[in-house]
PQR file of N, CA, C, O and H, with PARSE charges and radii, in Angstrom:
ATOM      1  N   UNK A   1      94.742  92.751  85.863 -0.4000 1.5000
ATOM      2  CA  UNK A   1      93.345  93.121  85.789 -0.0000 2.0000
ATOM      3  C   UNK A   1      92.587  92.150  84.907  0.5500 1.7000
ATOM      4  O   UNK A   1      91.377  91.928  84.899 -0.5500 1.4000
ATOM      5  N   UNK A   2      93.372  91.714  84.301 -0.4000 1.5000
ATOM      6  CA  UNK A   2      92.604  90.495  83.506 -0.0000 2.0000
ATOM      7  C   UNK A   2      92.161  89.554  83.974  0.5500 1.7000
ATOM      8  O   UNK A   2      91.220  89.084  83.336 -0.5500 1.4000
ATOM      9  H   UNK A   2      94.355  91.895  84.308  0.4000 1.0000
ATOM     10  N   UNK A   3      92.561  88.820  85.240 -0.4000 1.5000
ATOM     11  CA  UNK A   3      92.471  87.708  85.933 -0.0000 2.0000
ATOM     12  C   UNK A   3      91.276  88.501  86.929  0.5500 1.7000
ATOM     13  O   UNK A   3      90.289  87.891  87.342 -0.5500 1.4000
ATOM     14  H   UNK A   3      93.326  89.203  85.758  0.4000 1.0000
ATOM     15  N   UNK A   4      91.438  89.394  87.117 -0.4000 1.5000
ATOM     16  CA  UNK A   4      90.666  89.868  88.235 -0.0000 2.0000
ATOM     17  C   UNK A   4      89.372  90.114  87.443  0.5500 1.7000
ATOM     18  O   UNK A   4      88.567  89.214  87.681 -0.5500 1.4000
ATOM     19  H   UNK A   4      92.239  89.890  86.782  0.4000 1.0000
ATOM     20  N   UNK A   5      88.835  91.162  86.459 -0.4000 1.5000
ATOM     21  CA  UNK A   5      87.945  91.944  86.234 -0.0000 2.0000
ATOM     22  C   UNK A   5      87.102  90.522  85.670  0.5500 1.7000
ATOM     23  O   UNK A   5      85.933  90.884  85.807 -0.5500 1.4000
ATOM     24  H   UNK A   5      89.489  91.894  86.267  0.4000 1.0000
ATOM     25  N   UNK A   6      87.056  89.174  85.138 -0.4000 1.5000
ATOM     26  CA  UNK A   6      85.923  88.480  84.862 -0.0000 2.0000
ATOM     27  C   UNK A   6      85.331  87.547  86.370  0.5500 1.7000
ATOM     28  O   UNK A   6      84.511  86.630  86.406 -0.5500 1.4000
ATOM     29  H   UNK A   6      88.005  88.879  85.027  0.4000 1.0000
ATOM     30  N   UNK A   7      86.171  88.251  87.618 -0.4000 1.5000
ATOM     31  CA  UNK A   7      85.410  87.265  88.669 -0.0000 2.0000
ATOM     32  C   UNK A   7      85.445  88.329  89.601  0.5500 1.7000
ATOM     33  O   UNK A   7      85.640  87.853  90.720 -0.5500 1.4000
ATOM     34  H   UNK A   7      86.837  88.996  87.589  0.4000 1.0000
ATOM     35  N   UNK A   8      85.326  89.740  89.635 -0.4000 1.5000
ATOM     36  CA  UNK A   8      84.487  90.683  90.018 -0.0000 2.0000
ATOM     37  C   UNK A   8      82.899  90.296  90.435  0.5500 1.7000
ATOM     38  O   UNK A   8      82.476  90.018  91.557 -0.5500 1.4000
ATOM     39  H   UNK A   8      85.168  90.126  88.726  0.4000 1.0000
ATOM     40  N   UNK A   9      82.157  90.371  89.156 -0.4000 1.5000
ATOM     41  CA  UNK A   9      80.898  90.201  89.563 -0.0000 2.0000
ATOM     42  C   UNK A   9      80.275  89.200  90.480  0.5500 1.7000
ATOM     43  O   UNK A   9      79.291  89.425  91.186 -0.5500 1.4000
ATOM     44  H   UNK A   9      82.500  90.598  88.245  0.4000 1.0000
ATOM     45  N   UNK A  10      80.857  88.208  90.415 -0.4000 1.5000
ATOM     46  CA  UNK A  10      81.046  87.116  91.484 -0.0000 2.0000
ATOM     47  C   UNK A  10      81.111  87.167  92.752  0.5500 1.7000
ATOM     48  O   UNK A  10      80.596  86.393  93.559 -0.5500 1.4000
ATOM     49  H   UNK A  10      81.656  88.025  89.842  0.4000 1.0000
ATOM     50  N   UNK A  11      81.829  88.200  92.970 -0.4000 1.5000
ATOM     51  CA  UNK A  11      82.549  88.395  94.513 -0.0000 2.0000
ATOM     52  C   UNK A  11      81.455  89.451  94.775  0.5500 1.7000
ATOM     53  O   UNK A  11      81.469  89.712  95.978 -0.5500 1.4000
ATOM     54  H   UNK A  11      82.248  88.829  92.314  0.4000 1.0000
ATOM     55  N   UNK A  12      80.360  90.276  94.017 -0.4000 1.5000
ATOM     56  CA  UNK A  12      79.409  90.963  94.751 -0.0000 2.0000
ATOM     57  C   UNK A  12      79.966  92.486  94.521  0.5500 1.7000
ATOM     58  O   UNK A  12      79.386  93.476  94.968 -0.5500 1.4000
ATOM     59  H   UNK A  12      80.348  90.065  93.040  0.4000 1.0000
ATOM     60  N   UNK A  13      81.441  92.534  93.592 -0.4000 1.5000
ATOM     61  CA  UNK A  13      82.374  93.781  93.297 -0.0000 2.0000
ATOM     62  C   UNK A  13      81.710  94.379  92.077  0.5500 1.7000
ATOM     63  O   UNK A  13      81.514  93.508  91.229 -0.5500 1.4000
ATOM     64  H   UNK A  13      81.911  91.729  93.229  0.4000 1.0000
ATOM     65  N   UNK A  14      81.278  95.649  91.693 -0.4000 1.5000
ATOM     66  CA  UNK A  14      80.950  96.229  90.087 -0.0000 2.0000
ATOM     67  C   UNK A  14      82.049  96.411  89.762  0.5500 1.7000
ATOM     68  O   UNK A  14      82.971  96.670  90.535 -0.5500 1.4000
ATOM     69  H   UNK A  14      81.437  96.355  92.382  0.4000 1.0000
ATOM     70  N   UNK A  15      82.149  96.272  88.169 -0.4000 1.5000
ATOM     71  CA  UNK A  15      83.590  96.613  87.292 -0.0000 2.0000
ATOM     72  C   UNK A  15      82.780  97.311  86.486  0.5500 1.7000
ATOM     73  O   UNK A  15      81.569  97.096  86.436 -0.5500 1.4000
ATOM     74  H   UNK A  15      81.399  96.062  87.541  0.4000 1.0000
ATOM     75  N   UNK A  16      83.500  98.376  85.656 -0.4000 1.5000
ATOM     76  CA  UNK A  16      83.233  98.591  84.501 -0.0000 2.0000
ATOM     77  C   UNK A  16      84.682  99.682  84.147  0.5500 1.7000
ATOM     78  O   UNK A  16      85.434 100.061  85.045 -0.5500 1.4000
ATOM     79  H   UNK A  16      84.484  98.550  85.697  0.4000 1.0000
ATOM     80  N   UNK A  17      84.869 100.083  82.598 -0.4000 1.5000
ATOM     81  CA  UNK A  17      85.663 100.461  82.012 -0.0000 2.0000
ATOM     82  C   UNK A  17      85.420 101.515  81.515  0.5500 1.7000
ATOM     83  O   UNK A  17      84.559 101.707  80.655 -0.5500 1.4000
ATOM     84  H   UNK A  17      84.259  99.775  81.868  0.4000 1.0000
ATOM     85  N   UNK A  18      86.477 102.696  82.210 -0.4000 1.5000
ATOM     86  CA  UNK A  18      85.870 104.298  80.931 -0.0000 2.0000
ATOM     87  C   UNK A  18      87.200 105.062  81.144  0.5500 1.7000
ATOM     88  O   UNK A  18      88.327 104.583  81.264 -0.5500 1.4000
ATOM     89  H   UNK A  18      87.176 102.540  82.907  0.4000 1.0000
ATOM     90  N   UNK A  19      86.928 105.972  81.159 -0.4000 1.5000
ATOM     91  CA  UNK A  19      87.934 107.240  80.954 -0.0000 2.0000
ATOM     92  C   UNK A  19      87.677 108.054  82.950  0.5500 1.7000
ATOM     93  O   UNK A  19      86.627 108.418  83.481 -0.5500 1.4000
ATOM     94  H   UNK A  19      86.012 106.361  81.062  0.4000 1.0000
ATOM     95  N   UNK A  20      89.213 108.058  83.559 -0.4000 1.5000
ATOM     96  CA  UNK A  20      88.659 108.457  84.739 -0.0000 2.0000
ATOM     97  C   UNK A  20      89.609 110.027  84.238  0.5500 1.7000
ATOM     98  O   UNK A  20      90.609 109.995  83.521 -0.5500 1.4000
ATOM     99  H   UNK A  20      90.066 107.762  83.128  0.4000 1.0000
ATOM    100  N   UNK A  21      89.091 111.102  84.728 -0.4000 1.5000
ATOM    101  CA  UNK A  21      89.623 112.279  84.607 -0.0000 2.0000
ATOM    102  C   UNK A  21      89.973 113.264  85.873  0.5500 1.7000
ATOM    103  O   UNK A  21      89.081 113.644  86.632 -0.5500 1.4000
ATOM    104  H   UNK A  21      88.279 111.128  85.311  0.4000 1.0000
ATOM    105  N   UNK A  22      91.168 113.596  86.016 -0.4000 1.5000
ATOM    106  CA  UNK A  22      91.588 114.208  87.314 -0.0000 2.0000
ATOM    107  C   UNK A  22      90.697 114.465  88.135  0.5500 1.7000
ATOM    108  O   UNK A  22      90.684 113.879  89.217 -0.5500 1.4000
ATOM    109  H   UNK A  22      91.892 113.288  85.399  0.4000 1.0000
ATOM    110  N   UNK A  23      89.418 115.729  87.688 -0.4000 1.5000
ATOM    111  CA  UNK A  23      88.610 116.416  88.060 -0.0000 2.0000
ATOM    112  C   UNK A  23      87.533 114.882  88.894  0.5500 1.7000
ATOM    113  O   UNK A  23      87.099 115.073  90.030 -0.5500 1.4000
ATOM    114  H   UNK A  23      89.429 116.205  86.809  0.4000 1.0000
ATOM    115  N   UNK A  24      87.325 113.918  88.394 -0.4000 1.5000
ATOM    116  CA  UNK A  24      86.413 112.881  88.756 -0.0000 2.0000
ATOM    117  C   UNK A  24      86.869 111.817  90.083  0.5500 1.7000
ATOM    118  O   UNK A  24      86.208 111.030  90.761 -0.5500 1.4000
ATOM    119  H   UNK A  24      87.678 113.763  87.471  0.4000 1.0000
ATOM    120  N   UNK A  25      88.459 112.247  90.089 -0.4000 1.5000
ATOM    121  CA  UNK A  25      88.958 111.289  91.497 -0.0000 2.0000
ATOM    122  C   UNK A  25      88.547 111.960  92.993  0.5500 1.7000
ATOM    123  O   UNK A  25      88.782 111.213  93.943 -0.5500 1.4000
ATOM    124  H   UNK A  25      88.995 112.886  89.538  0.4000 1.0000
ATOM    125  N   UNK A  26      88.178 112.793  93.200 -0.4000 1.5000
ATOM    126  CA  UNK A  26      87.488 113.029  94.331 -0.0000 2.0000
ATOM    127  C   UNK A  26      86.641 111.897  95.097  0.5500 1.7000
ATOM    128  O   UNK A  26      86.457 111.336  96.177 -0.5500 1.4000
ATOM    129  H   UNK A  26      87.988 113.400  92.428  0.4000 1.0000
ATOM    130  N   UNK A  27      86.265 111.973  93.758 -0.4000 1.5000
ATOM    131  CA  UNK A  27      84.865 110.654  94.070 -0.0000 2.0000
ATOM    132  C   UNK A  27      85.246 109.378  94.161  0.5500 1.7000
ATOM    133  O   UNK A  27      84.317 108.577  94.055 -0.5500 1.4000
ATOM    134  H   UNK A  27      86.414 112.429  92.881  0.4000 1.0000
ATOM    135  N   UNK A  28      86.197 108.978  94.305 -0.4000 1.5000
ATOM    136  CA  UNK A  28      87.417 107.728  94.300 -0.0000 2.0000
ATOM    137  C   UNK A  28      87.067 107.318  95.510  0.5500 1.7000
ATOM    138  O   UNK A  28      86.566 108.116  96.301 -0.5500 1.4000
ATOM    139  H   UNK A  28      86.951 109.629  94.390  0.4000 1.0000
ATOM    140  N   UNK A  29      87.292 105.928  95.859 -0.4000 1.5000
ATOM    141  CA  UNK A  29      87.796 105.754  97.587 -0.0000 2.0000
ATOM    142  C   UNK A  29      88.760 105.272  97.657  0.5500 1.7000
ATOM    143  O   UNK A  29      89.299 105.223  98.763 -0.5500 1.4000
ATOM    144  H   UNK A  29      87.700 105.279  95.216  0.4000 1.0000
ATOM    145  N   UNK A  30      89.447 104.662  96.431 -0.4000 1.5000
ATOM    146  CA  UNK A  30      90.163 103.722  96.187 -0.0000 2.0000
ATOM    147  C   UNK A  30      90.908 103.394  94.787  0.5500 1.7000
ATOM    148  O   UNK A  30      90.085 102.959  93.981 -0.5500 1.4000
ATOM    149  H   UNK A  30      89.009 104.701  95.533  0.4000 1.0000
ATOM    150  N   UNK A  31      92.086 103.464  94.309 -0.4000 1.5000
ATOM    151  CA  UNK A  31      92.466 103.172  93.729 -0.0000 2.0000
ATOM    152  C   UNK A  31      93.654 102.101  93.466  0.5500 1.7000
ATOM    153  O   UNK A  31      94.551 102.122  94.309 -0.5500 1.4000
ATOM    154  H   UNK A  31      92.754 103.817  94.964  0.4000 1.0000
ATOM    155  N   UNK A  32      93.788 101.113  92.346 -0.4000 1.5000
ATOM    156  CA  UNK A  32      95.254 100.072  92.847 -0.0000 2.0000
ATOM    157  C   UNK A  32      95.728 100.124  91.482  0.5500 1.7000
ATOM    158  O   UNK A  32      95.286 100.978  90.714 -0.5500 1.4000
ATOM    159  H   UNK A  32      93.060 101.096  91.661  0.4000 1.0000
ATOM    160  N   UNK A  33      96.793  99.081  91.035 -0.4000 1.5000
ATOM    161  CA  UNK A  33      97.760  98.568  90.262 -0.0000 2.0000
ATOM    162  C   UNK A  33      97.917  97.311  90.287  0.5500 1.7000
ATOM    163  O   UNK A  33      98.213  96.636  91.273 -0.5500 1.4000
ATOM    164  H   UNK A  33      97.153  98.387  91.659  0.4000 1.0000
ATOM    165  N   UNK A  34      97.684  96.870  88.972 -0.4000 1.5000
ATOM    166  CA  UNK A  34      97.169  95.739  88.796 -0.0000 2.0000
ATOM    167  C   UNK A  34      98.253  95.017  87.767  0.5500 1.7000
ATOM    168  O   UNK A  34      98.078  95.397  86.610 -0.5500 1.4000
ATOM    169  H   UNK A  34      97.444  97.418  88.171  0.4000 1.0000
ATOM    170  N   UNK A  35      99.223  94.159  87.910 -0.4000 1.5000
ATOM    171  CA  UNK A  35     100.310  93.678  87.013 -0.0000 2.0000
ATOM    172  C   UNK A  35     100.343  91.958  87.461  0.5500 1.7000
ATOM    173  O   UNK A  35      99.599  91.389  88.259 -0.5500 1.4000
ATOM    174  H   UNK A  35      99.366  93.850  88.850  0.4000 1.0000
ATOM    175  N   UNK A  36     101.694  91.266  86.489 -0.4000 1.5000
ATOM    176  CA  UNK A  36     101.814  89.900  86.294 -0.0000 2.0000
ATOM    177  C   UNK A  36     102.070  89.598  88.576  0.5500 1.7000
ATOM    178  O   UNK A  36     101.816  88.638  89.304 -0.5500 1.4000
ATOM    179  H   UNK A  36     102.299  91.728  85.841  0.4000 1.0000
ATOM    180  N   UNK A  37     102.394  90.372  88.726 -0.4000 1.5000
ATOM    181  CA  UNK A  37     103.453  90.114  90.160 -0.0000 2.0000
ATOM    182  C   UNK A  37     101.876  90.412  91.678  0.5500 1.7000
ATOM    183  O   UNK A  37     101.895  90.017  92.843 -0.5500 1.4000
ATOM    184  H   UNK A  37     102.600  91.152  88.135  0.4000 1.0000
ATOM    185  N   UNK A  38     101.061  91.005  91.140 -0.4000 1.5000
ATOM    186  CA  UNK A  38      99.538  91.109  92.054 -0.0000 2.0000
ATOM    187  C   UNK A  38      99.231  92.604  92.039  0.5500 1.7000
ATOM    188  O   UNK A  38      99.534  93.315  91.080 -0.5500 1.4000
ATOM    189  H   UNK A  38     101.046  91.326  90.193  0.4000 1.0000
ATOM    190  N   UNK A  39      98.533  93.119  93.290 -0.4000 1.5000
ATOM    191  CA  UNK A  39      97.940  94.189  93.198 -0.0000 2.0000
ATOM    192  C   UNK A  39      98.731  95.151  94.398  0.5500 1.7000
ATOM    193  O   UNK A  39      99.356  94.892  95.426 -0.5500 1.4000
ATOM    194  H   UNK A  39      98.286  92.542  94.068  0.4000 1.0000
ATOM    195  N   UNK A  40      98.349  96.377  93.686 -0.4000 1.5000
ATOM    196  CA  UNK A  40      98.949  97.459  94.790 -0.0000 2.0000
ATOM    197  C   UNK A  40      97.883  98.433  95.074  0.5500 1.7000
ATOM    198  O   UNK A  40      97.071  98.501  94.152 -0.5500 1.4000
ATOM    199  H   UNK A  40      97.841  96.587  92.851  0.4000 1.0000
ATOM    200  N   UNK A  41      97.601  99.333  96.236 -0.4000 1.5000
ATOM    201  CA  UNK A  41      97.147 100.318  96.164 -0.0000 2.0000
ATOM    202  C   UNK A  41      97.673 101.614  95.943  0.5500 1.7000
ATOM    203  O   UNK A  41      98.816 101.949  96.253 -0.5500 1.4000
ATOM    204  H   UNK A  41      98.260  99.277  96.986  0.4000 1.0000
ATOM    205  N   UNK A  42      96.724 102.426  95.337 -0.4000 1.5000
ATOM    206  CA  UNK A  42      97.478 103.761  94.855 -0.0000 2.0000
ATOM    207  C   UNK A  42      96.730 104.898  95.792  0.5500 1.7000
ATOM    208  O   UNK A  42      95.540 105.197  95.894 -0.5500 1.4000
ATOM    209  H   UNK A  42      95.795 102.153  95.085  0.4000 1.0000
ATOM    210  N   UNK A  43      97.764 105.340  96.350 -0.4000 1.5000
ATOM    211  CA  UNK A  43      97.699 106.176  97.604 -0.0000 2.0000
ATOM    212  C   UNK A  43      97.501 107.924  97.331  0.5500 1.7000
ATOM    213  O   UNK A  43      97.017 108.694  98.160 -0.5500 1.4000
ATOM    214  H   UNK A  43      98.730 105.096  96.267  0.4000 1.0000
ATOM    215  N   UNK A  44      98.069 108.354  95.786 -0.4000 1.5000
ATOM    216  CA  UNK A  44      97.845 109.441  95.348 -0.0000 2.0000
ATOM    217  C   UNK A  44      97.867 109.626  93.850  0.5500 1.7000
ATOM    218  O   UNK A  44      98.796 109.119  93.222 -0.5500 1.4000
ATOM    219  H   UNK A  44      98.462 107.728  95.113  0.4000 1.0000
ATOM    220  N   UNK A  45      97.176 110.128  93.387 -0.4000 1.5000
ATOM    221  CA  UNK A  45      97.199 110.415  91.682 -0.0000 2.0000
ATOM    222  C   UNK A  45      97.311 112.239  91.728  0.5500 1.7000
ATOM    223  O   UNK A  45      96.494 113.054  92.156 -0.5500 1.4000
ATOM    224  H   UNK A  45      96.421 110.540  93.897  0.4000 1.0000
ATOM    225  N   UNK A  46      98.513 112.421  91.174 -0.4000 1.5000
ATOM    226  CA  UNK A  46      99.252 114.029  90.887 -0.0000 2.0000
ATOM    227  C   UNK A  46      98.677 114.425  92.144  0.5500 1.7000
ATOM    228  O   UNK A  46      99.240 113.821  93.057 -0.5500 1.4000
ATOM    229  H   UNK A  46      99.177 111.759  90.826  0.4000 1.0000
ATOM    230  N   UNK A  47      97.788 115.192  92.542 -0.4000 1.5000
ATOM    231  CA  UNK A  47      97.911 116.037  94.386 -0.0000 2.0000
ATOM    232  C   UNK A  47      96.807 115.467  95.008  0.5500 1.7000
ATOM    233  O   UNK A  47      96.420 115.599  96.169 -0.5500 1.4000
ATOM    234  H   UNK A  47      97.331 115.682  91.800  0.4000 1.0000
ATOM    235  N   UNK A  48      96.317 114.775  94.028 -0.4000 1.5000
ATOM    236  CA  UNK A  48      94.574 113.802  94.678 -0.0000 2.0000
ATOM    237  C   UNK A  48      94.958 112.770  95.948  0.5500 1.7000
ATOM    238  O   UNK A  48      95.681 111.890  95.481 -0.5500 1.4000
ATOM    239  H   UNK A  48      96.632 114.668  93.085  0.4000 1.0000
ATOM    240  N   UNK A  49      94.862 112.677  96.579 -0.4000 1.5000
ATOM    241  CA  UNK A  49      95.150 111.396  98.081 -0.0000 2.0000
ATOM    242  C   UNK A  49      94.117 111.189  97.823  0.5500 1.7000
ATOM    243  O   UNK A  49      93.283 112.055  97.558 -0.5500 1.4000
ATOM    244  H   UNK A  49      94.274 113.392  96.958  0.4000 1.0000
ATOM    245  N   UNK A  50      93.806 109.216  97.848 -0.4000 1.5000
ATOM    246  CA  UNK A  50      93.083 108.937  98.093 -0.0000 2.0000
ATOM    247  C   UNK A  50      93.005 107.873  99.407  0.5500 1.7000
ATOM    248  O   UNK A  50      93.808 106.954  99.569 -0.5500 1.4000
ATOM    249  H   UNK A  50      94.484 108.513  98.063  0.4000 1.0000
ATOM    250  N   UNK A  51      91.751 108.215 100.413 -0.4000 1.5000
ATOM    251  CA  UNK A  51      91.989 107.323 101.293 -0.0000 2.0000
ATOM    252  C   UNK A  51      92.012 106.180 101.302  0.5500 1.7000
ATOM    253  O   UNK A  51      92.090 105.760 102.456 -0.5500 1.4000
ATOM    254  H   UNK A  51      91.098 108.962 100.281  0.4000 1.0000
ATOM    255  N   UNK A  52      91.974 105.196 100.351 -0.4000 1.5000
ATOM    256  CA  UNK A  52      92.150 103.796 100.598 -0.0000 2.0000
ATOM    257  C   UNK A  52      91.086 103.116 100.759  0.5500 1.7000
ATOM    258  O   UNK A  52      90.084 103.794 100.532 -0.5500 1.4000
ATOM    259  H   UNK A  52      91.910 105.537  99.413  0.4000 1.0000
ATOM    260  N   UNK A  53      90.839 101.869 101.109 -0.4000 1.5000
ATOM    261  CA  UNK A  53      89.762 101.211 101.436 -0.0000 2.0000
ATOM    262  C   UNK A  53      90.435  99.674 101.820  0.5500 1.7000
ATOM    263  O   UNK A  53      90.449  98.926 100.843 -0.5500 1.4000
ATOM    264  H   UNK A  53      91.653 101.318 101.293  0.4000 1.0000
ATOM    265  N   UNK A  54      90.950  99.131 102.985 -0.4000 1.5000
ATOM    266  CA  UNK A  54      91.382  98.101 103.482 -0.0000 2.0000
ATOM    267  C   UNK A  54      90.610  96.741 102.897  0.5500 1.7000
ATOM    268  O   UNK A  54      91.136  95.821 102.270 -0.5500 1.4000
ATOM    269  H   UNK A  54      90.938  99.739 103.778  0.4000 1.0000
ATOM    270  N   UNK A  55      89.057  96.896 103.324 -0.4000 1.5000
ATOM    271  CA  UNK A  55      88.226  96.102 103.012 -0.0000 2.0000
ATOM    272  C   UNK A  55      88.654  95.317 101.536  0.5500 1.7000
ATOM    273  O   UNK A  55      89.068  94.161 101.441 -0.5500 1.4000
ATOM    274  H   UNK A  55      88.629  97.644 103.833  0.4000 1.0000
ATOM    275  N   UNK A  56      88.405  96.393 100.304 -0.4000 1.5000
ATOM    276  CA  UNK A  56      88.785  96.335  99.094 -0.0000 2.0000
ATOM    277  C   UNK A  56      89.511  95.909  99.071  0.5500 1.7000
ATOM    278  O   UNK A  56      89.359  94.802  98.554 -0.5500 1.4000
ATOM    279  H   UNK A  56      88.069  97.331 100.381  0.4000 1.0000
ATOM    280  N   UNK A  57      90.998  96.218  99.541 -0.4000 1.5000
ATOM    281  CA  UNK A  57      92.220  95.480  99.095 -0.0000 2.0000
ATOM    282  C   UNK A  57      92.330  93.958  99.833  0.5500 1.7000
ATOM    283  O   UNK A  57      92.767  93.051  99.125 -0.5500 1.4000
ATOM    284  H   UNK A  57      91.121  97.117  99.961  0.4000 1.0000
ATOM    285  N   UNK A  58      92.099  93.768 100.681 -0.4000 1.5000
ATOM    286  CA  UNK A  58      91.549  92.414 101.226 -0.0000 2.0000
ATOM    287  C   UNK A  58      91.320  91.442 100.288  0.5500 1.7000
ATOM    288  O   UNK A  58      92.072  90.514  99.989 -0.5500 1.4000
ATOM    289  H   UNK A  58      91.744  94.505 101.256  0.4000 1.0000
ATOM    290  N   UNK A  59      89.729  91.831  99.626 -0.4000 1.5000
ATOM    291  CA  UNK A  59      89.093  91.138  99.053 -0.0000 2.0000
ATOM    292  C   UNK A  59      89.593  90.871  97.847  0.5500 1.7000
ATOM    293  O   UNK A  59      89.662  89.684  97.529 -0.5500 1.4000
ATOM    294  H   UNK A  59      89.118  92.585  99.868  0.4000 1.0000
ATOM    295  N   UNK A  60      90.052  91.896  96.905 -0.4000 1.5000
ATOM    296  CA  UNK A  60      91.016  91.837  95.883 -0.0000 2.0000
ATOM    297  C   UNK A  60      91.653  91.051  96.092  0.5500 1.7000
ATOM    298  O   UNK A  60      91.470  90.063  95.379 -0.5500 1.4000
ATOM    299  H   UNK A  60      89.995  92.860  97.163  0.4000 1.0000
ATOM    300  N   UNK A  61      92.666  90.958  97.048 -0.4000 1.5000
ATOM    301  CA  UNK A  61      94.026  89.882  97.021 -0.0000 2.0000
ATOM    302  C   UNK A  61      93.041  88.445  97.301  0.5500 1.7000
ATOM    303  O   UNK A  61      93.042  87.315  96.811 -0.5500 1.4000
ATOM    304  H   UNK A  61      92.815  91.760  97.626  0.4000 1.0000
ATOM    305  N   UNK A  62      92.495  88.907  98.002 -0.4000 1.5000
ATOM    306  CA  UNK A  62      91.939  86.942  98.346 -0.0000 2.0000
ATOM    307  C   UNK A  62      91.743  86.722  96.782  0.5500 1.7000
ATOM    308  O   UNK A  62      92.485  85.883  96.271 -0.5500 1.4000
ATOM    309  H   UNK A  62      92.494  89.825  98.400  0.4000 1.0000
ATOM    310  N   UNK A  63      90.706  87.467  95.854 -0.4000 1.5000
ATOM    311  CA  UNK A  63      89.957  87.252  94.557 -0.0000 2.0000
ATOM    312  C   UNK A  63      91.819  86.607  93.874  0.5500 1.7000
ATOM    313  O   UNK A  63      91.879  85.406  93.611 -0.5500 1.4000
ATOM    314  H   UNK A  63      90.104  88.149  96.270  0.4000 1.0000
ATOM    315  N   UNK A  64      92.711  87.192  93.729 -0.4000 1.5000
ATOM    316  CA  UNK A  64      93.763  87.237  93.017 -0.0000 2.0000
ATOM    317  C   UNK A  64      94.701  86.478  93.733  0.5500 1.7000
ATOM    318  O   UNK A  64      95.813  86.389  93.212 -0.5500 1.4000
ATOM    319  H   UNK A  64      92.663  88.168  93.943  0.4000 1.0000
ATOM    320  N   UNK A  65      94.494  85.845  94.927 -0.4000 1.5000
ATOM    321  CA  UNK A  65      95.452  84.823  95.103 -0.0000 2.0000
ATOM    322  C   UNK A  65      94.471  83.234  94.840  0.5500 1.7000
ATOM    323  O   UNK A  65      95.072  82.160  94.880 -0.5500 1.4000
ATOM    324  H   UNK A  65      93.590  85.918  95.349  0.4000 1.0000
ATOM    325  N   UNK A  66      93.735  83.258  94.716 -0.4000 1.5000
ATOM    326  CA  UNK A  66      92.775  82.257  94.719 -0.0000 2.0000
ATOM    327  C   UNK A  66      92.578  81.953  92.823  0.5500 1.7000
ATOM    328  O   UNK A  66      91.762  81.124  92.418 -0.5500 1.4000
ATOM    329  H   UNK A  66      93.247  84.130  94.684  0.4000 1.0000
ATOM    330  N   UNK A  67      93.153  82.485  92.197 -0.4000 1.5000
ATOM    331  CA  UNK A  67      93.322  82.164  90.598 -0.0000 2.0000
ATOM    332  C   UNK A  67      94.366  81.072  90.373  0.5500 1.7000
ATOM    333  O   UNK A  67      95.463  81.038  90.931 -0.5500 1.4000
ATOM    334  H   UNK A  67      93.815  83.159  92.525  0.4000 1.0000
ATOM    335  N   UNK A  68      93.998  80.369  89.677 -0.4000 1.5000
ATOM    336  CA  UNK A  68      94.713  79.329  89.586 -0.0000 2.0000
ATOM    337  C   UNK A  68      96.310  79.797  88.184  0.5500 1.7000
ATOM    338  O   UNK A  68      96.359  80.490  87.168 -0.5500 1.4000
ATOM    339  H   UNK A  68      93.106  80.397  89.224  0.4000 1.0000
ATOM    340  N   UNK A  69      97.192  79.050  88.849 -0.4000 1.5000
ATOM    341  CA  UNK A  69      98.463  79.503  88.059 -0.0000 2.0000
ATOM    342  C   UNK A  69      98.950  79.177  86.947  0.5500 1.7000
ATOM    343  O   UNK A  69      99.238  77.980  86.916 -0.5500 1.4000
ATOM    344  H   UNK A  69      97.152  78.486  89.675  0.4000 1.0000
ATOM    345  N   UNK A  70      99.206  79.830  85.850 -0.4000 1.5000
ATOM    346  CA  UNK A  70      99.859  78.778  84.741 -0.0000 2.0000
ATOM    347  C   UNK A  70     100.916  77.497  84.906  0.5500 1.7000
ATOM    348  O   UNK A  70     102.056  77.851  85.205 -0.5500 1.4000
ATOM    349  H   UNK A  70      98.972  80.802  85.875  0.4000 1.0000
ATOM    350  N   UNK A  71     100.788  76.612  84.813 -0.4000 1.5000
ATOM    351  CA  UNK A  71     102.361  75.781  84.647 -0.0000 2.0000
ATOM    352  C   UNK A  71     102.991  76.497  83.905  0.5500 1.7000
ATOM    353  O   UNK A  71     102.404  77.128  83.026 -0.5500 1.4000
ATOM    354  H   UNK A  71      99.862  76.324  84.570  0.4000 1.0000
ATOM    355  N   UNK A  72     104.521  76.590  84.093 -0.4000 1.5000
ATOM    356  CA  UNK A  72     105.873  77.128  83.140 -0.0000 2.0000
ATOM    357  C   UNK A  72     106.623  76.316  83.264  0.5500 1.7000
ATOM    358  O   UNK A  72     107.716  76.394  82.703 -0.5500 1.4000
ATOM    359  H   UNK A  72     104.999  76.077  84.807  0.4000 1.0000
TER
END
């Protein structure tokens, strides 16, 4: 999420950061997982399903394969 959330605004995507609370994922369309290895979508939080959003995850991965890599 680090690599991702400063070239959000760029791509035409809103970010912002708070507290999401069970009761508030209704209103979700979409949720993912965000680590060193790329992104995942998250398909349910405790009995909440959320439907997804293809589009989103699309654009995400393009945003996150298009970052340039550390040398090691």
């Amino acid at each position: 999420m680090q690599l991702l959330e400063p070239r959000l605004p760029g791509s035409g995507l809103p970010a912002g950061r708070g507290p999401v609370r069970l009761a508030d994922l209704p209103s979700f369309t979409a949720a993912l997982v965000a680590n060193s290895r790329g992104i995942a979508p998250v398909g349910r939080i405790g009995t909440t399903t959320l439907p997804g959003c293809p589009a989103l995850m699309r654009t995400l991965s393009e945003i996150y394969e298009s970052i340039p890599r550390d040398p090691i």
